[in-house]
N, C-alpha and C positions, 0 to 999 in steps of 0.2 A: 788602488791603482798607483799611488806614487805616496811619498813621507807627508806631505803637507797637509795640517790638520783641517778639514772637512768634513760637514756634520753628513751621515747618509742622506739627508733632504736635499743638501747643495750636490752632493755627487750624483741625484737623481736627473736634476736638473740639469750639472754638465753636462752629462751623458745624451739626454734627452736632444738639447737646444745651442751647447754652444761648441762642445768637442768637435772636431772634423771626422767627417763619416766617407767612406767609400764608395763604390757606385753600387754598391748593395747593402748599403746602409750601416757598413758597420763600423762602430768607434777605430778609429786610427789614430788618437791623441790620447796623453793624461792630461792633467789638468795641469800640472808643473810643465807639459811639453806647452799647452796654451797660450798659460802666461810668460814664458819666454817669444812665442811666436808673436804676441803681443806689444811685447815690450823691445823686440828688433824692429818691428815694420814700424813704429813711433818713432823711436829713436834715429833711424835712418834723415829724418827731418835734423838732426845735427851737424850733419853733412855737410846743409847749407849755411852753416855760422859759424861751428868751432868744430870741425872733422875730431880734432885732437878727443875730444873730450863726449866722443858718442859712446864708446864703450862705457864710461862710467856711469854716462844714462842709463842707460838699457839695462846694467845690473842694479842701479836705484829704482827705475821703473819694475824692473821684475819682483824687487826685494818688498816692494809697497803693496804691488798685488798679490803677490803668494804668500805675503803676512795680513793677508787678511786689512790693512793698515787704508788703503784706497782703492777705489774700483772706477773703473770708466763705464759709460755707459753699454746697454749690450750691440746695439754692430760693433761697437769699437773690439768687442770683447771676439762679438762670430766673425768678423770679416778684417779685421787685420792682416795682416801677411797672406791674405789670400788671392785669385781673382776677383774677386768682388770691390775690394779694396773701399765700401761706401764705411764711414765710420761715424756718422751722424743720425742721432734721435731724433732729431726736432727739426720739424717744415713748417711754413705755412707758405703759400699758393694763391697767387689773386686767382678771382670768381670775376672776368668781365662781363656784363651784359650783353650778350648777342649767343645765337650756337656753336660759333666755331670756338669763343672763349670758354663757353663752357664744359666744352666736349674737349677744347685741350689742355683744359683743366685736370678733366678725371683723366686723361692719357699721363700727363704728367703726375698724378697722384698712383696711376698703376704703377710707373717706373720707380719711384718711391720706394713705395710699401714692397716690390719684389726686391729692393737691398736691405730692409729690416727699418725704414726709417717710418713715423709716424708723421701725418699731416692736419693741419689748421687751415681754417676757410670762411672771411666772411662772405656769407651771401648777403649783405646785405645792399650792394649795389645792383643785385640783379629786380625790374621791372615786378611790382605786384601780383598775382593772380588776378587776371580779368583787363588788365591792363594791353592798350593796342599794340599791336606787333605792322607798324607801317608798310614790311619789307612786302607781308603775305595777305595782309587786311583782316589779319586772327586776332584770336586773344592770348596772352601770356599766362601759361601754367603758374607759374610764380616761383620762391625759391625751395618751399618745402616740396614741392614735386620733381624740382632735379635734385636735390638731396637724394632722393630715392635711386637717380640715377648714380652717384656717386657711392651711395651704401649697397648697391646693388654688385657694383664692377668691384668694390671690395671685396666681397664676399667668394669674388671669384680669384683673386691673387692675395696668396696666402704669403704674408712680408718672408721674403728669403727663406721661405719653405720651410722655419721653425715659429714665427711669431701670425698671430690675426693682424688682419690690418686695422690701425687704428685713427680714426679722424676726431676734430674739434669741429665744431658745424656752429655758428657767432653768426647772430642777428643784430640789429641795431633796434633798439626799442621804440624807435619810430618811426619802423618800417609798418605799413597799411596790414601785413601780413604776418605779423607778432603774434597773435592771440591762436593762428594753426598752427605756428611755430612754439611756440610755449607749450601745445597740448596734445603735440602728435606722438608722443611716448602714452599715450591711452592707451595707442592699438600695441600691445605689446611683441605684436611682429615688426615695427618700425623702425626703421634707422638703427640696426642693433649692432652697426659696426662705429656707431659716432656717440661723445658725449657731445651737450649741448650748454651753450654760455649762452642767457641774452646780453649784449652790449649796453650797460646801463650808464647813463650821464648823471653828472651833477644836478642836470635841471631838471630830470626823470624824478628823482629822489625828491628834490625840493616840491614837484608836483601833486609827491604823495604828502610829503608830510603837509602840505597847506590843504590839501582835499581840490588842488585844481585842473584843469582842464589838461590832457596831451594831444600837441596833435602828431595825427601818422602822417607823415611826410612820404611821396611818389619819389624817390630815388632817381628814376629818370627825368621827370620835371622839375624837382624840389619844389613843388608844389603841393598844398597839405589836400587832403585827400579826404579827411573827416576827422574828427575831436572825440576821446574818447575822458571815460571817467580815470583819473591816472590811480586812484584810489580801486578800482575795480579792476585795474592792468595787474596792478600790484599785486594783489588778493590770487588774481588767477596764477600768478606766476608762483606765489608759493604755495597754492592747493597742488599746482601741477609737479611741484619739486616733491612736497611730502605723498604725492601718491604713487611716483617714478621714480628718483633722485635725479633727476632731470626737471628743468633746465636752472643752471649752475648762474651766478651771477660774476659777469666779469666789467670791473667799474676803472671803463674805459679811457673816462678823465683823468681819474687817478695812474691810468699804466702812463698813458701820456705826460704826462705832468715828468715822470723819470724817464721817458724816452730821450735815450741819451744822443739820438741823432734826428732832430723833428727838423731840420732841415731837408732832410734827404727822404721824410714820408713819414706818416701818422701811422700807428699799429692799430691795426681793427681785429687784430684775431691770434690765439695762442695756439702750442702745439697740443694733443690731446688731452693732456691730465692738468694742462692749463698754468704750468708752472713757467713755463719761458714765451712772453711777449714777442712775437720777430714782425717783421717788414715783411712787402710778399718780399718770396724768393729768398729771403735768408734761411740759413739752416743753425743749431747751432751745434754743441756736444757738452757733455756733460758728465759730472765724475764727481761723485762722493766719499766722503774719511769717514773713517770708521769712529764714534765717538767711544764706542764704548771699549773698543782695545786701550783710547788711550786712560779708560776708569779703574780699570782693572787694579784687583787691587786698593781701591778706594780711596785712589789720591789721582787727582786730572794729570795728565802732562801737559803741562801748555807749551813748555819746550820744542818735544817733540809735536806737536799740535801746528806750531808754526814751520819747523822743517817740514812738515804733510804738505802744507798751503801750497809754498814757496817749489816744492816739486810737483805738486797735481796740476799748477798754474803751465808752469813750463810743460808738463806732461798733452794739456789739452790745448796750450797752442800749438805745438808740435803734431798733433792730428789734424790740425788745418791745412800743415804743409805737404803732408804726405796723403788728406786724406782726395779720392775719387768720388769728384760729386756727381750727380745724377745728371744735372743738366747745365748745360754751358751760362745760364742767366742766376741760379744757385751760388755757381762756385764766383761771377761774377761779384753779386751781393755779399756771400759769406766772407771773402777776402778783402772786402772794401771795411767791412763793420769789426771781423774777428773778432764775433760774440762766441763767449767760452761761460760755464757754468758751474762753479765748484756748489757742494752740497755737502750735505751729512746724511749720514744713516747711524744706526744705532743709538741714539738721542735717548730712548725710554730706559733702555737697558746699561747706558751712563748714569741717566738721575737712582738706578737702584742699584747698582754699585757703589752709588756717593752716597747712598741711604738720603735722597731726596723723592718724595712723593710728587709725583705730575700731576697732580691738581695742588698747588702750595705756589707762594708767592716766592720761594727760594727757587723751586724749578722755572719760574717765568724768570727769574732775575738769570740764574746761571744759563738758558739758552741762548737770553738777548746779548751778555757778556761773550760765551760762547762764538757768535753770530758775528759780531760787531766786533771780534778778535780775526775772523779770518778773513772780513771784509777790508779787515785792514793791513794783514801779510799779502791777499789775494792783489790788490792795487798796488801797494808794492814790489810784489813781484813782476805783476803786467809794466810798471812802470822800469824796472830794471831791464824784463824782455825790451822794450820800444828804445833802453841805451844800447844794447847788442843788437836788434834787426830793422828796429825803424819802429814807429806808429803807424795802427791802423791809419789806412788813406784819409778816411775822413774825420780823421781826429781834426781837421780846421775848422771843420764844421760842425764839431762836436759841442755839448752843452761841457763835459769838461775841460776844454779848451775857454769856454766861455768862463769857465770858474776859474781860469788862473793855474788849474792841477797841470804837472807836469806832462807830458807825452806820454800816451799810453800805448801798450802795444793792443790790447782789446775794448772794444767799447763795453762791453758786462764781463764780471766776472766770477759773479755771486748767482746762481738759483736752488731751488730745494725742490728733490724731484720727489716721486713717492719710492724708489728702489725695490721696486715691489721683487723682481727675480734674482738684482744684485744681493740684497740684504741677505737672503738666501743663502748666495754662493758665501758669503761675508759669514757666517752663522752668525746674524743677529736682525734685532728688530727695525721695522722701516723708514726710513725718513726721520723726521721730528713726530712721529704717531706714535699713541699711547699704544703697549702690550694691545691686540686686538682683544685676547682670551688668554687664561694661562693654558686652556685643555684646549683642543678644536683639531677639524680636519681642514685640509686646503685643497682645493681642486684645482688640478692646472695641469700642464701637458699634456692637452688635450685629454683631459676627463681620470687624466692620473690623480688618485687619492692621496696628500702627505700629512700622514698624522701628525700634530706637533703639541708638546708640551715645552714650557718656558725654566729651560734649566737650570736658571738662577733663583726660580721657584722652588722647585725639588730641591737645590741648596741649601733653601734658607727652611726649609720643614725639617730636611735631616740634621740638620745645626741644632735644632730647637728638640730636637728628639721624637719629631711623629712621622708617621707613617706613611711615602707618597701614595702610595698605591689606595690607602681608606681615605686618604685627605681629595686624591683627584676623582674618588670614585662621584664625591658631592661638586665638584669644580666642576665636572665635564659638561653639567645641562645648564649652566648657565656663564662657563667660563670665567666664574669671577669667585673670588675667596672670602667677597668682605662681607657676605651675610653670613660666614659658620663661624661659631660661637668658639669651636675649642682650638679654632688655629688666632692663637697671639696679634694682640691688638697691631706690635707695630709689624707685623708684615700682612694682618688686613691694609695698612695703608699705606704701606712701601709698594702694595701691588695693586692697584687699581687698575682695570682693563675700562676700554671704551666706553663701555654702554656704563661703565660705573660712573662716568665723570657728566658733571654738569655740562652742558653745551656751551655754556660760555668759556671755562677752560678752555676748551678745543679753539675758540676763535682767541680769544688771550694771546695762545700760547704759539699760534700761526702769527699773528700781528707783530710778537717780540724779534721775531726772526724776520721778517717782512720788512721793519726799522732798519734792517742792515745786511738787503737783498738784493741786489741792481736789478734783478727778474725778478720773478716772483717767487712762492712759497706754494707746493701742493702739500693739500691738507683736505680731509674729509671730515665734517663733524656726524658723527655718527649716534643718530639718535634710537631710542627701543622702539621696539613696534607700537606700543599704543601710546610715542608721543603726542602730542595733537599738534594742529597746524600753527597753531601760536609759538610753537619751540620753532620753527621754520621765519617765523616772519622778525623773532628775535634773534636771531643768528644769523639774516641777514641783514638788518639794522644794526648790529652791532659790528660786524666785520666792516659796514662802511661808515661807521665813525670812528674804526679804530685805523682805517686807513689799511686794509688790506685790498690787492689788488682784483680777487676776485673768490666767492668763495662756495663750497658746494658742501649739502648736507645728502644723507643715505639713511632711511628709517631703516630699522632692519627688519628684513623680509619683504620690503617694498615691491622686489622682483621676482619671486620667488625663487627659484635655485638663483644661488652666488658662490663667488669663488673663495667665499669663507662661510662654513657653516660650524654652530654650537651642536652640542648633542648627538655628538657621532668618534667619540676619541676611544678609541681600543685599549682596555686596562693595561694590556701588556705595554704602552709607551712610555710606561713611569718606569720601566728597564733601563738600567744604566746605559746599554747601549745603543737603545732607541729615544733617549732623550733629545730632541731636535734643540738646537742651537737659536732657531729662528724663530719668529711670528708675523703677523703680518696685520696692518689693517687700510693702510694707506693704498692698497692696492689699483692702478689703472685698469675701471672695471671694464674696460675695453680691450686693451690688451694684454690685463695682466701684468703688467714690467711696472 
């Protein structure tokens, strides 16, 4: 379609999801035309500060997307320069106690999801099941039964008519109505448009570990309701994770604790894949660098590493000012806070470039260095933005304000999403997620098949003088290299996929990048099928003493069909010209991105 190197899986996916199509559906962009139309409607936000110097934006912007080098999140990517103009991933939405709140709830969650963006929701200030409804002298359904209303009305508006819609649904751990909430992914027809976090506290935790009492507290009286064993809460919560991968832990004292404006309101709920903490009504956006463009070669740039920063910073406050939010109380809160989100992708396929094995204490060390190098270009740049435009409003009332830091132009400026479509368009692998497989197929737009094999795989077989095609014909049923004997010790362990590594890696290796995340960190540990529940209750005892924000396991096959399956890769993709670029494992099993 145009020069710019793109693996056929990311052109699929163009074409599929984010190209602009006609009123008969058919492609009327390249990808090079995209990224330009992308990188005008951002830039146009120059306007209002330094006119002189928007042009040289907009060809930096372009030069960073169409080098593969950073990507923004996807409306930023579909709905830029367009009418839709909505350019934000991430909601969350208060859930009031009454009907009109929460029927203008999901009205608000329709309008959403039809511009590409995805939504968070605690319910946990909605009344019990069985609970009196004074108005009518009934009883209250409680909150898992309007969930159903909100996974329903999804199901019916398809986000801007290329993505599903996708929600976060957050309980409070001592809501009377936990234990339907924890176990309603049984029915494997439920809620299949939401992942699930219970909201778990410091003293929930401390309840288990002593063997003592919790009580479920009445939300609308704060009055406790009945005492349960917290030790048997516990138990249920992670039978219910290893039998569904649901429901995910998100440990709410800890988001709070970094909530960088607890003046202005307490966070009870994240957006779907659980990586960015908001207030209701805030939105944010988000944009990850490519690690492994800059390993290439097998030597880091940290140079260029830090000019990425210091441009994706400016890049995604600049979507704030151009971007069309959904609703007038949105754009209110998102301009008060100008929460922004830089990331990474390609992580797995940097440490084997640098011949660093991701299960090794050299890859825990070069992430959190990694991490805690753009946390600190990224603050600096926000801090430079707020001497050119001002600070966010409520920087007075900010905790960094309280620490003395200088004026900032955004209150966050660090999260790690999963990139599940970006990586893709990126030809590389997801987030900070280990290779899922070296061999696998991928299911995605809408039921599209993408083979993929990991190319710096096939690299290192033909370096070494063996065969891809006899080497992946054993790789493909179990996606992994480290059990055959005649492929070379150090690239059995320069490639470990998922299911190879220890479960505690995975939580390690989320927690090193979490030390220096203002949001948080999506991360999936991904266990075999006949883990047992004990790998579940150590993975999540372990993510809350290493101080991660909130954390989710997926056995595999939990669900049966998923949007990555082993034991299905077609010999002909070890072809030079079918070798995909990309893998995936971090994926939002909700919406895919």
């Amino acid at each position: 379609m145009d020069t710019l190197e793109l693996t056929p899986n990311a052109l699929a996916v163009l074409r599929h999801r984010y190209l602009r199509k006609d009123s008969h559906g058919n492609v009327i962009e390249t990808p090079e035309e995209l990224f330009r139309r992308v990188a005008a409607a951002v830039a146009l936000a120059e306007e209002r500060f330094r006119p002189q110097e928007r042009t040289h934006w907009e060809a930096a912007f372009y030069e960073a997307m169409a080098g593969r080098w950073f990507l923004p999140n996807s409306p930023t990517l579909m709905n830029a320069g367009t009418a839709i103009g909505q350019l934000s991933a991430c909601f969350v939405l208060p859930v009031p106690d009454s009907i009109p709140g929460i029927f203008g709830a999901v009205a608000e969650m329709a309008i959403i999801h039809q511009t590409g963006g995805g939504t968070g929701f605690s319910f946990s200030r909605l009344r019990p099941a069985g609970d009196v409804v004074a108005e009518t002298g009934g009883v209250a359904s409680g909150p898992v039964s309007f969930m159903r209303v909100f996974d329903v009305a999804t199901d019916v508006i398809k986000q801007g008519g290329r993505r599903r819609g996708a929600n976060m649904g957050v309980l409070a751990v001592e809501h009377p109505d936990i234990e339907a909430f924890v176990t309603v992914k049984d029915d494997r027809t439920a809620l299949t448009n939401f992942n699930l976090s219970v909201a778990v506290s410091d003293a929930f935790m401390t309840a288990v570990e002593q063997g003592a009492g919790w009580p479920l507290v009445n939300p609308r009286t704060g009055e406790q309701v009945r005492s349960v064993d917290a030790r048997e809460l516990w138990e249920l919560i992670c039978q219910a994770a290893w039998r569904n991968g649901d429901p995910g832990l998100l440990f709410i004292d800890e988001v709070n604790r970094h909530n960088p404006t607890p003046e202005v309101g307490r966070i009870e709920a994240t957006n779907p894949c659980g990586e960015q903490p908001l207030l209701p009504y805030e939105s944010c956006n988000l944009g990850s660098i490519n690690l492994a463009r800059l390993a290439e070669g097998g030597v880091f740039d940290w140079g260029r590493l830090d000019e990425l920063v210091e441009l994706a910073v400016r890049f995604l406050d600049d979507v704030i000012e151009v971007n069309r939010f959904p609703l007038p109380a949105i754009a209110e809160m998102t301009k008060a806070n100008r929460k922004v989100g830089l990331g990474v992708m390609g992580f797995a396929e940097a440490l084997i470039e640098l011949g660093i094995p991701y299960d090794s204490e050299e890859a825990l060390a070069f992430g959190e260095r990694v991490m805690e190098r753009i946390a600190a270009g990224a603050r600096e740049a926000s801090a430079k933005l707020a001497r050119e435009r001002g600070p966010f409003p409520n920087f007075e009332r900010s905790r960094w304000k309280a620490q003395g830091l200088p004026p900032l132009r955004n209150a966050t400026v660090t999260t790690v999403a999963p990139t599940g479509t970006i990586s893709i368009i990126a030809g590389t692998s997801s987030g900070i997620e280990p290779l899922f497989a070296l061999a696998y197929h991928r299911t995605v737009l809408d039921g599209q098949d993408l083979p993929e094999v990991n190319r710096l795989f096939v690299q290192a077989l033909r370096r070494e003088g063996l065969d891809p095609e006899a080497v992946l014909e054993k790789v493909e049923t179990t996606g992994s290299v480290r059990g055959i004997a005649e492929v070379p010790e150090s690239i059995r362990r320069l490639f470990p996929v998922a299911l190879d590594l220890e479960p505690s890696w995975h939580v390690r290796m989320q927690a090193a990048f979490q030390r220096h995340t203002d949001n948080a960190v999506s991360k999936t540990v991904n266990l075999p099928a006949d883990a047992p529940v004990d790998a579940v209750r150590e993975v999540f005892r372990l993510a809350y003493e290493l101080r991660c924000k909130g954390i989710t396991v997926f056995r595999y096959g939990c669900r049966g069909a998923q949007v990555l399956e082993l034991g299905r890769v077609p010999s002909f993709v070890a072809g030079e010209r079918a070798v995909a670029h990309a893998e995936f494992t971090g994926e939002c099993r909700i919406c895919s991105t």
